[in-house]
C-alpha positions, 0 to 999 in steps of 0.5 A: 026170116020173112021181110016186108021189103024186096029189092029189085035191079034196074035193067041197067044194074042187071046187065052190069051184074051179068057182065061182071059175072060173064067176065070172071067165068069167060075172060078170067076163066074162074067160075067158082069166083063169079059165083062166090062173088054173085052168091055174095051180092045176093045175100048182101041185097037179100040181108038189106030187105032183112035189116033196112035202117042200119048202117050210116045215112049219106 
């Protein structure tokens, strides 16, 4: 399904999503997590364009 809005990360928020993952590959040695985790934040951000006005307003 085709959205009206995209998302995009800051440069900060793209080199914390790079660590992150570059940890659980290289620290943790678990790179199956590090990418079930970064394929989970994807289709998170991805469903957010989909379905912008739910959830809860803070």
């Amino acid at each position: 399904m085709e959205s009206d809005y995209r998302y995009s990360l800051t440069e900060i928020a793209q080199d914390d999503f790079s660590r992150i993952i570059d940890y659980i590959v290289n620290t943790l040695l678990n790179p199956a997590a590090a990418s079930s985790l970064a394929d989970k934040i994807e289709d998170t951000l991805e469903n957010l364009c989909r379905t912008p006005f739910t959830g809860t307003l803070i």
